[in-house]
N, C-alpha and C positions, 0 to 999 in steps of 0.2 A: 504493500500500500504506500510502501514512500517513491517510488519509482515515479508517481505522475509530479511529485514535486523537484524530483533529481531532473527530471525532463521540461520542465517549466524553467532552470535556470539556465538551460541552454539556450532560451529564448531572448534574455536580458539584453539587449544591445551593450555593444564595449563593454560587457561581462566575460569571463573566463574560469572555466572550472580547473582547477588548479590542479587539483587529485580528490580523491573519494577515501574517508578511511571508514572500514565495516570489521566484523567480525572473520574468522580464523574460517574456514573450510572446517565444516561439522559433521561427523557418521547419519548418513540417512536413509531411511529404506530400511527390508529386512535384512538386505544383507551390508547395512552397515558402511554406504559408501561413501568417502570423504566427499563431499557436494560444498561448493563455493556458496555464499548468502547471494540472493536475486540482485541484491547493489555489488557484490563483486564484479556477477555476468552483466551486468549495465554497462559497467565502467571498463571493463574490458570487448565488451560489443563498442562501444563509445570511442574506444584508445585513447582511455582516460588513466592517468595513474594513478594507482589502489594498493593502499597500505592495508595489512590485517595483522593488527600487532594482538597478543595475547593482555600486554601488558601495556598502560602508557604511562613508560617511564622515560628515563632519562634517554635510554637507546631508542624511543621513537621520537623524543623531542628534538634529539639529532637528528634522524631520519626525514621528519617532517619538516624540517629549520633547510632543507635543501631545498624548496618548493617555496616560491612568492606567494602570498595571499593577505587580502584585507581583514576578510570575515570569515565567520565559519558559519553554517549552518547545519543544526544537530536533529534529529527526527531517530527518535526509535534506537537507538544506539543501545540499548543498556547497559552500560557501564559507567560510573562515575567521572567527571572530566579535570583532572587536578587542576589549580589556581595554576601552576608551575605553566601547564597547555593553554589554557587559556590566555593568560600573558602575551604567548607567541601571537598572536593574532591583534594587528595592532587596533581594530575596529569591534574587537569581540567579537563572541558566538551569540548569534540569535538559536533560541530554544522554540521550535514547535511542540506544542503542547495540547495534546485533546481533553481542554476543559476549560472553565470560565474561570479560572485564576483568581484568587488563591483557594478557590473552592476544588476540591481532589486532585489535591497534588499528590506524587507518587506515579506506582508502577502501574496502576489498574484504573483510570479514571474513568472510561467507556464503560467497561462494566460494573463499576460502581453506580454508574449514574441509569443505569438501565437496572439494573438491580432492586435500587432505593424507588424506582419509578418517578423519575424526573421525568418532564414532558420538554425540557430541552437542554441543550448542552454547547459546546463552542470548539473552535480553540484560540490559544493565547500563543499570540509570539513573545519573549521574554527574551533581555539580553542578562544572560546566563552571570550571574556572579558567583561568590565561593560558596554559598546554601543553595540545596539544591530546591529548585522549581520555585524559587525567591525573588529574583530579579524583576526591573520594571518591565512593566506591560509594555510592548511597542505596537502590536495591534492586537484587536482582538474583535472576533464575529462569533453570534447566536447561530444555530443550527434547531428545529424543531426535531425530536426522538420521536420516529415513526413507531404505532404502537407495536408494529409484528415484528420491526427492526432487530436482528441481532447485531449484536459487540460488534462481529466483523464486517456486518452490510456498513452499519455506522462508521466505522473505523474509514475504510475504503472511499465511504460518500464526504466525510470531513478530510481525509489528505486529498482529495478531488479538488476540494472547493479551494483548501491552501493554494493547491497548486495554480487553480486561476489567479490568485489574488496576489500570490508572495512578486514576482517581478514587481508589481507596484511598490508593493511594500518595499522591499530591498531597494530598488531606485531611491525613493524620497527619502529612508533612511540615512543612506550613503551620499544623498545628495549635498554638501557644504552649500550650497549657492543660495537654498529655500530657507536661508533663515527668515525671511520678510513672507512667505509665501503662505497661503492658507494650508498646503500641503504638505506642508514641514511637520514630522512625526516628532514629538515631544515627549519618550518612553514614560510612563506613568505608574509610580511605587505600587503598591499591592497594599490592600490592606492585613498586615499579617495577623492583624487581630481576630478575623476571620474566616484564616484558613483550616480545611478540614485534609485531612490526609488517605488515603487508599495504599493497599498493602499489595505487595509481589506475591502473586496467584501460583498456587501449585497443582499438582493432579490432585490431590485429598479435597483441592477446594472445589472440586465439580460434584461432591456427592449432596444427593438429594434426596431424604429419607420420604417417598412417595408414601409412606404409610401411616404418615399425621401429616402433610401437610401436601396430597394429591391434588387434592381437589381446589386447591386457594389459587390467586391470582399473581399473590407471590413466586409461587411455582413457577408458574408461567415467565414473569419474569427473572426467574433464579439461571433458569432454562435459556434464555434468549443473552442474559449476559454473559453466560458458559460459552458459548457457539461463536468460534470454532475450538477455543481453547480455553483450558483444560478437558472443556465437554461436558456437560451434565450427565452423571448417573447417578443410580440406585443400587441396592443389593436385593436379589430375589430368591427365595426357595424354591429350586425347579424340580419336578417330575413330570416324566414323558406321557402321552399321554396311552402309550401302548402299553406300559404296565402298571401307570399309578405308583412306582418304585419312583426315588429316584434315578436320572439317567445313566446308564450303568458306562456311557463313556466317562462321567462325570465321578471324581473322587470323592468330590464334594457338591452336597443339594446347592449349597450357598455358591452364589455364582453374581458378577456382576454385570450389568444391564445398562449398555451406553441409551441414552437416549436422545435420539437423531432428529428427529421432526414433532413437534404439536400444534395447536390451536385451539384456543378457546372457544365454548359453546354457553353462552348464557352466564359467562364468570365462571365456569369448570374447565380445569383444563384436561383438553382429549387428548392420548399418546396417538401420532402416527406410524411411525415408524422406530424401530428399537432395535440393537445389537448385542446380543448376549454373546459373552466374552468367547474365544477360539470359531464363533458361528460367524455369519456373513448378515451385513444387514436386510431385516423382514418388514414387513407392514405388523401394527400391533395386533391385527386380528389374525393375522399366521402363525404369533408367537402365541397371542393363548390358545389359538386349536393344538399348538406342539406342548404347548404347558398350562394345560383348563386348570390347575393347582396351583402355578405358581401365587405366593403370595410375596408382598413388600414387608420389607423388615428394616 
């Protein structure tokens, strides 16, 4: 999702992309294959120079100090950016951020805010200081939370709109000349007295105990800020339904139940589609004619 904004800065007039730095080449797949991050194959589709430092220490602050550059622009990076880096760049790092500032700062702000049932969201450009997601606001835009929207539709439809808007933004930032001008950007402190925080999601954070709280609206929403990652699931008691036992490929009844598709009917939420663990994903009514017993736990 950051690609349509890496592609928007190739538009800037008398702008130039210096290099790209992303993450290391990761194991992916079942069998494991080291696989480059989507902004490495940009930057090298581009023949653009791409650093992938594990660390950024002193050996990348050399490494990167060979490369001219103004600014920097940060999206989705996870990693911390030391004062030390930041430094080098004599214009700072603008921070894309998907939230209205200083409201969910942190790693999960989309799905916090789909979560908690906000009816809308943003994001904040911020020139990045030595506290993280603290810096002033340099622009920032409202986005409406569509109600069936998941994490990732949102995610994808807000680095969309960045990506329209950032050229502008970056110009009149960078501009010296508009001090007099109405379009002169005037970065704006945050109020920190108001900020709320969102925490780094892991796999334990997609389970969803469907068995108190199935039928709530919450669910529904639990479910749609999971999507695509972590994933929402459940744990279920399965038996087949050819012997009423449980399934004798199965070690154990307890087994768990990705859950792939829903929608609401009247404020209840319907399962569509569900994947129980080692199976292939089913419709939910193929899964209970395979498991008329299972129940949620």
């Amino acid at each position: 999702f950051v690609i349509p904004v890496a592609d928007a800065l190739l538009t800037i007039p008398n702008c130039q992309l210096s290099a790209v730095v992303t993450n290391p080449d990761r194991p992916s797949g079942r069998k494991q294959i080291l696989t480059p991050s989507p902004m490495k194959q940009w930057a090298i589709d581009h023949k653009i120079p791409v650093l992938t430092p594990e660390k950024l220490d002193k050996d990348f602050e050399f490494r990167i100090s060979d490369f001219e550059f103004d600014i920097g622009i940060l999206a989705a990076y996870g990693k911390i950016i030391p004062q030390e880096v930041i430094d080098l760049f004599p214009k700072g790092i603008l921070v894309i951020h998907p939230s209205l500032l200083p409201k969910y700062r942190g790693a999960s702000p989309i799905q916090t805010a789909i979560l908690n049932g906000e009816k809308e969201t943003g994001i904040s450009i911020i020139a990045m200081d030595k506290k993280m997601y603290h810096g002033p606001v340099v622009h920032q835009f409202k986005e409406t939370i569509n109600p069936d929207e998941t994490a990732g539709e949102l995610t994808k439809r807000l680095f969309c709109k960045t990506a329209e808007i950032l050229p502008t933004v970056l110009t009149s930032y960078l501009d010296d000349k508009q001090s007099f001008s109405s379009n002169k950007i005037t970065p704006k402190e945050q109020d920190h007295q108001k900020a709320t925080f969102t925490k780094l999601l892991t796999k334990n954070d997609g389970f969803l105990n469907l068995a108190t709280k199935g039928e709530t609206f919450c669910a529904y929403n639990f479910i749609r800020a999971m999507s695509p990652w972590p994933g929402a699931w459940t744990m279920v008691s399965c038996h087949s339904r050819e012997s009423g036992n449980p399934d004798p490929r199965l070690r154990e009844d307890d087994k768990r139940l990705k859950i792939l598709k829903t929608h609401l009917e009247k404020g209840k939420l319907v399962l569509d589609e569900v994947q129980l663990e080692g199976k292939k994903p089913v419709s939910w009514a193929e899964f209970q004619k395979a498991y008329p017993e299972a129940k949620f736990f």
